[in-house]
C-alpha positions as CSV (number, residue, x, y, z in Angstrom):
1,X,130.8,121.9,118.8
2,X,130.9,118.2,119.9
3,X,128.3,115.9,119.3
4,X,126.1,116.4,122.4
5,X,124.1,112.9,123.4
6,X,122.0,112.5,126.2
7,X,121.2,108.8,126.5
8,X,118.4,109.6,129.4
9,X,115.3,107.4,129.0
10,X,116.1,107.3,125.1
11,X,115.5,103.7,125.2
12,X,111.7,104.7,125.9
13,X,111.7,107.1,122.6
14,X,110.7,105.9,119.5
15,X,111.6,108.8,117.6
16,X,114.7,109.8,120.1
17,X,117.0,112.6,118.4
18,X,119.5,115.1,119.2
19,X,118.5,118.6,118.6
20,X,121.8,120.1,118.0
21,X,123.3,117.1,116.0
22,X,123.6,117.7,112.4
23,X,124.0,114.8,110.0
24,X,127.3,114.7,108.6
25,X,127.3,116.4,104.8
26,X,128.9,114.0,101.5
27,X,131.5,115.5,99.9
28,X,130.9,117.3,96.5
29,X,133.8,116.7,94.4
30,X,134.9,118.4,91.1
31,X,134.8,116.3,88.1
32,X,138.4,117.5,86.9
33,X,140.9,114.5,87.2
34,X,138.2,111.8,87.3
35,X,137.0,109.3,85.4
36,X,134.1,111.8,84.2
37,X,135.6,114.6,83.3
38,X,135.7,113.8,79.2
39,X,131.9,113.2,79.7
40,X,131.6,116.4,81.5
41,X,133.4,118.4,78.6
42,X,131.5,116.8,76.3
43,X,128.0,117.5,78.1
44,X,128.4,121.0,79.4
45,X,129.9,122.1,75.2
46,X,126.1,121.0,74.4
47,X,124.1,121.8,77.2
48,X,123.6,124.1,80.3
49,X,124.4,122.9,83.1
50,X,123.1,124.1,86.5
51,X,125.5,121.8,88.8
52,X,128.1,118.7,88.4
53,X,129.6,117.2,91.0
54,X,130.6,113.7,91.8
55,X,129.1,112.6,95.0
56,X,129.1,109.0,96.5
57,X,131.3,107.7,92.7
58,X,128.1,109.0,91.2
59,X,128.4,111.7,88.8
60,X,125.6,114.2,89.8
61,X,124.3,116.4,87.0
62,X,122.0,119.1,87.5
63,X,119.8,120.4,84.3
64,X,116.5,122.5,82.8
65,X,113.4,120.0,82.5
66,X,113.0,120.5,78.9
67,X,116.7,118.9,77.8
68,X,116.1,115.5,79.7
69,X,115.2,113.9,76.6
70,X,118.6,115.6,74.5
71,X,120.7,115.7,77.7
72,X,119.7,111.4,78.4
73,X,120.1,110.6,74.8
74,X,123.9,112.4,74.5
75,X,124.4,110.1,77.7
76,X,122.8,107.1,76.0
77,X,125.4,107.5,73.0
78,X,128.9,108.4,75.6
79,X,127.8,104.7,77.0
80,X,125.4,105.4,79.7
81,X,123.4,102.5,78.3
82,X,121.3,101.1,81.1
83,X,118.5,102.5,82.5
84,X,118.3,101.8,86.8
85,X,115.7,104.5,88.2
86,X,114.2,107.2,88.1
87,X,111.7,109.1,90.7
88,X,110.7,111.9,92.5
89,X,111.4,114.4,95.5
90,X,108.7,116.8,97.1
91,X,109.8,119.7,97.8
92,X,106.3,121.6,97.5
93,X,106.9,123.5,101.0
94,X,110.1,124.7,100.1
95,X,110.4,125.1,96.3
96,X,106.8,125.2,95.3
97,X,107.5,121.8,92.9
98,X,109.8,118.7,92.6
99,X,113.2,117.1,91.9
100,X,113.1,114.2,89.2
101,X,115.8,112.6,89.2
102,X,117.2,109.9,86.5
103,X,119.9,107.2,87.1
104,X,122.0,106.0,84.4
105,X,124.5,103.1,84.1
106,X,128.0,102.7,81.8
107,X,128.2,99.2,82.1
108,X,131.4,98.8,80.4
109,X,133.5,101.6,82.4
110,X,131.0,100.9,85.7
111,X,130.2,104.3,85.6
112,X,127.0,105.6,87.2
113,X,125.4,109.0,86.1
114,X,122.3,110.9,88.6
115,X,120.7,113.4,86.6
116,X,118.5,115.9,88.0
117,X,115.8,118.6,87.3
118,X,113.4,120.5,88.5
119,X,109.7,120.5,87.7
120,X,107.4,123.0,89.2
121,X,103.9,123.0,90.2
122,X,101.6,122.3,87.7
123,X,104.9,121.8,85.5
124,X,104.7,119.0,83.2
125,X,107.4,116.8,82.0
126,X,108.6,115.1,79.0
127,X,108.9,111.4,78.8
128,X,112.0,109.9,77.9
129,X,110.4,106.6,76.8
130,X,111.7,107.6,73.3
131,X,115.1,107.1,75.1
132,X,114.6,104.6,77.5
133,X,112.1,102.2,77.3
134,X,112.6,101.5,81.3
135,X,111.5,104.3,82.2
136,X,107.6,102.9,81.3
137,X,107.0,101.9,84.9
138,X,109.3,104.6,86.7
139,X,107.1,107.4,85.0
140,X,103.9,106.0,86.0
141,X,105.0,105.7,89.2
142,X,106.3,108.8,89.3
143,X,102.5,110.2,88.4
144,X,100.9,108.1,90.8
145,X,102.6,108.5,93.8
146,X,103.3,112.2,93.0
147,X,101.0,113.8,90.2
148,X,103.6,115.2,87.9
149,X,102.2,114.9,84.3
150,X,104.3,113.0,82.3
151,X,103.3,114.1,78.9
152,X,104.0,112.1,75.7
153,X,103.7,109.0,77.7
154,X,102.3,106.2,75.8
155,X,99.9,104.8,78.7
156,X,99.8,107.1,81.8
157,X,97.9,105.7,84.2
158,X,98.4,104.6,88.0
159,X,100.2,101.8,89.0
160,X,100.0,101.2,92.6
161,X,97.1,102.8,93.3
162,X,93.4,102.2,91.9
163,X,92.4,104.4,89.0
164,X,89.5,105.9,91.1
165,X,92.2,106.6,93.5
166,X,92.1,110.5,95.3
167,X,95.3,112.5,96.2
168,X,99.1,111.1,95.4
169,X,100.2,109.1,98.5
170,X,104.0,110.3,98.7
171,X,103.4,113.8,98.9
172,X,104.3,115.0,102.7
173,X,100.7,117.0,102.1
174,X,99.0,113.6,102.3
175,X,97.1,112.8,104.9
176,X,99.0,110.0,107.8
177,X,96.4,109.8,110.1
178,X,95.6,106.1,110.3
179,X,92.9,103.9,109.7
180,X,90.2,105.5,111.4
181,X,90.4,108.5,108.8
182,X,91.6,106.8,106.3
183,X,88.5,104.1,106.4
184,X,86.0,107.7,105.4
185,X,89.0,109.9,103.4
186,X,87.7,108.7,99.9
187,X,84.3,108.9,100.3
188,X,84.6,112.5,102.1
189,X,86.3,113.8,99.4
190,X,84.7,111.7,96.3
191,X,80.7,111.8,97.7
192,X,80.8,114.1,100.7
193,X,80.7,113.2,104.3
194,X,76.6,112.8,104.0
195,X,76.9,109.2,101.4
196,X,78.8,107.8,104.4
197,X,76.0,105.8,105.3
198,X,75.0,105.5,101.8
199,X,78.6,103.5,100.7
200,X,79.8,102.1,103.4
201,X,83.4,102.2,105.3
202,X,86.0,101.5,103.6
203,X,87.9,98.0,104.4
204,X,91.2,98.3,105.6
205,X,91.8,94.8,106.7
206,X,94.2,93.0,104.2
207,X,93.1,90.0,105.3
208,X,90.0,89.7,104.8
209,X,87.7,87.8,102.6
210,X,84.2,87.3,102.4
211,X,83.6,84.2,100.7
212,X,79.4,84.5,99.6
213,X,80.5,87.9,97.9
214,X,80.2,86.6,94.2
215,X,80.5,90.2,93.1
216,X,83.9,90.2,94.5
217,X,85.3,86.9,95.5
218,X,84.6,83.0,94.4
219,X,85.7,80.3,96.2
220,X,87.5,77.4,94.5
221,X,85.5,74.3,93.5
222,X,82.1,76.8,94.5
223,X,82.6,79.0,91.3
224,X,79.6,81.2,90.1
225,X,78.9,83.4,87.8
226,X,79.0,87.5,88.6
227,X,75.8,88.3,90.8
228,X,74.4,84.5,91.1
229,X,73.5,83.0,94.2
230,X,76.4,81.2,95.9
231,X,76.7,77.5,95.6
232,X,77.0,75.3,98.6
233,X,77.8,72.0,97.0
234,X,81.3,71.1,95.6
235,X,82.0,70.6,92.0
236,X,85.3,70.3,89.7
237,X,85.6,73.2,87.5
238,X,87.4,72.4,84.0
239,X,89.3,75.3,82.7
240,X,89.6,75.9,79.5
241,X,88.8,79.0,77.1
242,X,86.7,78.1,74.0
243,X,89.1,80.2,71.9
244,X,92.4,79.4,73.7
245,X,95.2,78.3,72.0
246,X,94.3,75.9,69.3
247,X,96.5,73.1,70.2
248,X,95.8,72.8,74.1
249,X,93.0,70.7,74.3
250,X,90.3,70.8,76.9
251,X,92.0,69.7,80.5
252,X,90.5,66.7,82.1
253,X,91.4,66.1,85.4
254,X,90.8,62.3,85.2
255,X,93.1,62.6,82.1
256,X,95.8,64.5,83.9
257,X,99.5,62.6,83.6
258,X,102.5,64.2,85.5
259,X,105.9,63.6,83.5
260,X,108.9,62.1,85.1
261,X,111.3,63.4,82.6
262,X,111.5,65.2,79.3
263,X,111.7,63.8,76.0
């Protein structure tokens, strides 16, 4: 059927799409012939594997969750050295869990490698930190924005988000329904809707800064201590630890000389 486009008033739609237009699918292509195909032998001798395909000159693998860690390190030693990503894909609605996915790179054949798995609700994955000490960050991430459990992970904690944080923002279950929710949806669901008066609104203004919160915020040259009254008249603050480094000396900013060149 040819692409049908009806261009009325579709400059006044922000969200303006063609109901019987289908993306255009990538080709899946067979590793035989290619530049993976030793890589593939090598693999699929070893390990079960679900799907490989090349798509896009990446070579697409698709495995159980609990080979990651054998299945990254066999790649590790055919020269998939470098570590590039790894994240996640909800499909809760559809699949009842998620697709991690892992990208690899053979630097010396500029060879790129997608691995992928499935990891169902209330699943819990290995880390492949043992592997991949990139994949620190990625992991986190991965539990933040998602809440898969990334067991045997040295320091699993948020990263984007605040550790008091409720709900994983990139699932499509999260709530999108703009400020004025948003300012009440962690004190609804932390305290109940009846300490809204009690706590307060959240802030969503980025800008913002109140400058006689001590608790919060000092203002340069007006410095306090946490919880003291707020000074109103200026002084220059030296900064220096008591135990910093032994061989900085206290900074004086009489004493301050800018260098013109080095030694």
């Amino acid at each position: 059927m040819r692409k049908y486009s009806d261009k009325k008033n579709a400059q006044l739609k922000n969200y303006y799409e063609d109901r019987f237009y289908h993306a255009p699918v990538t080709k899946k292509l067979s590793t035989e012939g290619s530049a993976f195909e030793n890589d593939h032998q090598i693999l699929s001798q070893k390990f079960e594997l679900k799907n490989s395909f090349i798509e896009l000159d990446f070579w697409v693998i698709e495995i159980n969750k609990d080979d990651n860690i054998a299945i990254l390190s066999k790649l590790k030693s055919l020269g998939y050295e470098a570590f590039n990503d790894a994240s996640a894909i909800d499909f809760v609605a559809q699949k009842q869990g998620f697709e991690v996915y892992y990208q690899l790179l053979n630097m010396e054949k500029n060879l790129r490698v997608r691995v992928k798995t499935f990891v169902g609700l209330k699943e819990r994955l290995q880390s492949v930190m043992s592997v991949f000490k990139g994949a620190n960050w990625c992991e986190r991430e991965i539990y933040d924005m998602f809440g898969i459990f990334i067991i045997n992970h040295p320091n699993l904690k948020r990263l984007l988000m605040p550790d008091d944080w409720y709900g994983h923002p990139f699932l499509k279950s999260y709530p999108l329904h703009g400020d004025e929710f948003a300012k009440w949806y962690e004190i609804d669901k932390i305290f109940g809707k009846e300490y809204r008066e009690v706590v307060g609104e959240e802030n969503r203004d980025p800008g913002f800064v109140d400058e006689k919160d001590t608790l919060n915020f000092s203002r340069i040259y007006h410095e306090v201590g946490k919880g003291e009254a707020p000074r109103e008249n200026k002084y220059l603050q030296e900064y220096q630890e008591e135990s910093g480094v032994p061989f900085v000396k206290k900074v004086k900013r009489t004493q301050v000389k800018i260098l013109d060149k080095r030694r």
